[in-house]
C-alpha positions in Angstrom: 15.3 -13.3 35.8 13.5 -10.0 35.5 15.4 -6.4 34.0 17.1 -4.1 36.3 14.9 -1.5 38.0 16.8 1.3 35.5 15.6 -0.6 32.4 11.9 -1.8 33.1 11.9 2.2 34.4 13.0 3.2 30.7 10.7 0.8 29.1 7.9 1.8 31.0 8.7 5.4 30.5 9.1 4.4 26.7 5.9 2.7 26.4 3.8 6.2 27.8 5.9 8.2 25.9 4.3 6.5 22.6 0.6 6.2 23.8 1.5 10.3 24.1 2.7 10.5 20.7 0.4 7.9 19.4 -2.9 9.9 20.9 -1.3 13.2 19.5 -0.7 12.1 16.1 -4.0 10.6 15.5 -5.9 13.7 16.5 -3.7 15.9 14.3 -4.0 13.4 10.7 -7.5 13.3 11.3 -8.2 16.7 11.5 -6.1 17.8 8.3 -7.3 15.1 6.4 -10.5 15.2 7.7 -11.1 18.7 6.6 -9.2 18.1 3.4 -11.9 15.3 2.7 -15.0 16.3 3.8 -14.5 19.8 1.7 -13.8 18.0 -1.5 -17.0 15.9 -1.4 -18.8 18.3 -0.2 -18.0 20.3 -3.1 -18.8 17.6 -5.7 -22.1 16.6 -4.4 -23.4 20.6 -3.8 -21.9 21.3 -7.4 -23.8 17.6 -8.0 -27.0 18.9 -6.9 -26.9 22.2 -8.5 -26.0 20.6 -12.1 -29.2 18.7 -11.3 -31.1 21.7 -10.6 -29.8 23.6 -12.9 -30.6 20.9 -15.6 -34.1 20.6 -14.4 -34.6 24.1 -15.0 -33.2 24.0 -18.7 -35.2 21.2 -19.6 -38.6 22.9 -18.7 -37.0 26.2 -20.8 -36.4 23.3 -23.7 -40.1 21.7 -23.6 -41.1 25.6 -23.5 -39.6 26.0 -26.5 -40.8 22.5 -28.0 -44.6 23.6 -27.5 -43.7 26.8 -29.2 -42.5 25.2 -32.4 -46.8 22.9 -32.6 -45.1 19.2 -33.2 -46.6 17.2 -31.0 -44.5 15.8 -28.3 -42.8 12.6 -28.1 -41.9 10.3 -25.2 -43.3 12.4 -22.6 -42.8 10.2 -20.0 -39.0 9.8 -20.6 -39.2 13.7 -20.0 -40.5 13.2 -16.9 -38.9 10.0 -15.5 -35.8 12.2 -16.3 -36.7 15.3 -13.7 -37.8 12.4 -11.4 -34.2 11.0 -11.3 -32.1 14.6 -11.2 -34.8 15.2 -8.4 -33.9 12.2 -6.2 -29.8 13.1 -7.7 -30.5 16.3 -5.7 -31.9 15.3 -2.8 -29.6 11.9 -2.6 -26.7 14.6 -3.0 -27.5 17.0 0.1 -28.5 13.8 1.8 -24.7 12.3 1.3 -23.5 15.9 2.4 -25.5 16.0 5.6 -24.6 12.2 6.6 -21.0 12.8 5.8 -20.9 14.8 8.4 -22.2 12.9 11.0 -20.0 9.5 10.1 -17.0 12.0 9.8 -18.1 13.1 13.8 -18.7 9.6 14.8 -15.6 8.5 13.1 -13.4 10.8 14.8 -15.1 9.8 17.9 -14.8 6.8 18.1 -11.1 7.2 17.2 -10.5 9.4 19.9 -11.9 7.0 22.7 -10.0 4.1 21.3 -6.8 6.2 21.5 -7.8 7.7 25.0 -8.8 4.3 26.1 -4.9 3.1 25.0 -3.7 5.9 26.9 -4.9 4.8 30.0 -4.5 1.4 29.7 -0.7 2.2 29.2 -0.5 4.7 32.2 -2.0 1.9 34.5 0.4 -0.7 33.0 3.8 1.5 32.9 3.6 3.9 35.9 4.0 1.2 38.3 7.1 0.1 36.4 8.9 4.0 36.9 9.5 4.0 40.1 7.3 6.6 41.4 7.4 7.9 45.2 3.6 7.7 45.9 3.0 4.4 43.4 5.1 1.6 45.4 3.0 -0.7 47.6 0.5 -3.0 46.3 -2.6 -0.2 47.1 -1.2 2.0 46.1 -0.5 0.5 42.8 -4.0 -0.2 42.8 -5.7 2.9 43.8 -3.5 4.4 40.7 -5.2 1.6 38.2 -8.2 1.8 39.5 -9.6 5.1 38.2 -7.7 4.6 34.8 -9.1 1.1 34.5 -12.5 2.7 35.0 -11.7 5.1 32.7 -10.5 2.7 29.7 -13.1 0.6 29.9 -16.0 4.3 29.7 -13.4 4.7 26.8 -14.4 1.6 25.2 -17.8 2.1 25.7 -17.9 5.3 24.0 -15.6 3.9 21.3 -18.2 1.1 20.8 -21.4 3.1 20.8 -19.7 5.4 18.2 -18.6 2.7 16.0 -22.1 1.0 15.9 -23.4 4.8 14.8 -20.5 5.2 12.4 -21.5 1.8 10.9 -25.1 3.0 10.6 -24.0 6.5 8.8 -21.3 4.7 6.4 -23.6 2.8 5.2 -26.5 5.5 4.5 -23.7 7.7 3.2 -22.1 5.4 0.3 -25.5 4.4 -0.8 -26.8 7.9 -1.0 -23.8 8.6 -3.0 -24.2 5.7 -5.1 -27.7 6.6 -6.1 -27.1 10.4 -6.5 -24.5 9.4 -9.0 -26.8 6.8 -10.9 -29.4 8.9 -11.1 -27.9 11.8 -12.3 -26.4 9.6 -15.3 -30.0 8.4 -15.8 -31.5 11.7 -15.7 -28.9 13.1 -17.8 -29.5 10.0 -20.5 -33.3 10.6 -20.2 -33.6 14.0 -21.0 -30.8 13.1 -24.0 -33.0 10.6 -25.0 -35.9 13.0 -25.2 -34.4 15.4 -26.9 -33.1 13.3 -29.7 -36.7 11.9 -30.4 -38.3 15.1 -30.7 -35.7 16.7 -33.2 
């Protein structure tokens, strides 16, 4: 025993209702927190890769004045090892800035299809359900889930071709932010270390 035509009409009308509200609220919390994100590490791997820079260029002023004062230098090659890792900490930096970007696109991308892709998978489930005039008989029921079944499963496709790229870019993206942290510790320790010994 099925429902009444009333209530699989409400359900139905229910059930697109939420794909609705579902596809509208996922675009609008990834965009605020997207931006909200991507700003704040954008911030601390530029202000990353200036402190590196910025080190750099105090450490040549230091070994200036180290020649200046005629004690022969000490652990050299700790000096140097040191610019070597706030060099890669710089580049590793705008490298995890740049590839945020594109998992943050991909991300969203992929998101969107998979939402779309619900959306019309509900419309070609529910619509039949409501009752309307020109989606009664059996082709017509068909000719209205044909194009939407097409379309979910381009949907799908997109979602998967953007989730394979946002697997790439995650991936590249944590790691360049892994090193860029490491070696800015280790740069910073080196050049500490230098220092000390030629006090």
């Amino acid at each position: 025993m099925g429902l009444p035509p009333n209530a699989t009409r409400y359900f139905a009308e229910k059930h697109l209702d939420a794909a609705y509200k579902h596809l509208s609220a996922v675009e609008e919390n990834l965009f605020k927190e997207g931006q909200e994100d991507r700003r704040a590490f954008e911030k601390f791997y530029n202000n990353l890769a200036l402190f590196s820079g910025g080190t750099i260029a105090l450490s040549i002023t230091y070994l200036g004045y180290l020649k200046t004062l005629g004690k022969p230098l000490r652990h050299q090659r700790l000096l140097t090892a040191g610019w070597i890792a706030l060099f890669v900490c710089l580049l590793f930096s705008l490298i995890y800035v740049l590839v945020n970007l594109y998992y943050s696109h991909h991300f969203r991308e992929r998101e969107w299809a998979e939402a779309r892709k619900k959306k019309f998978e509900t419309e070609a489930e529910e619509v039949p359900n409501m009752g309307v005039e020109n989606v009664r008989t059996p082709q017509e029921v068909a000719a209205f889930q044909a194009p939407r079944s097409a379309a979910a499963l381009t949907c799908d496709e997109v979602a998967a071709r953007h989730e394979k790229l946002q697997k790439r870019y995650f991936h590249v993206w944590v790691w360049s932010g892994r090193i860029a942290r490491l070696a800015f510790a280790g740069g910073i320790g080196m050049l500490l270390g230098f220092a000390i010994s030629n006090n």
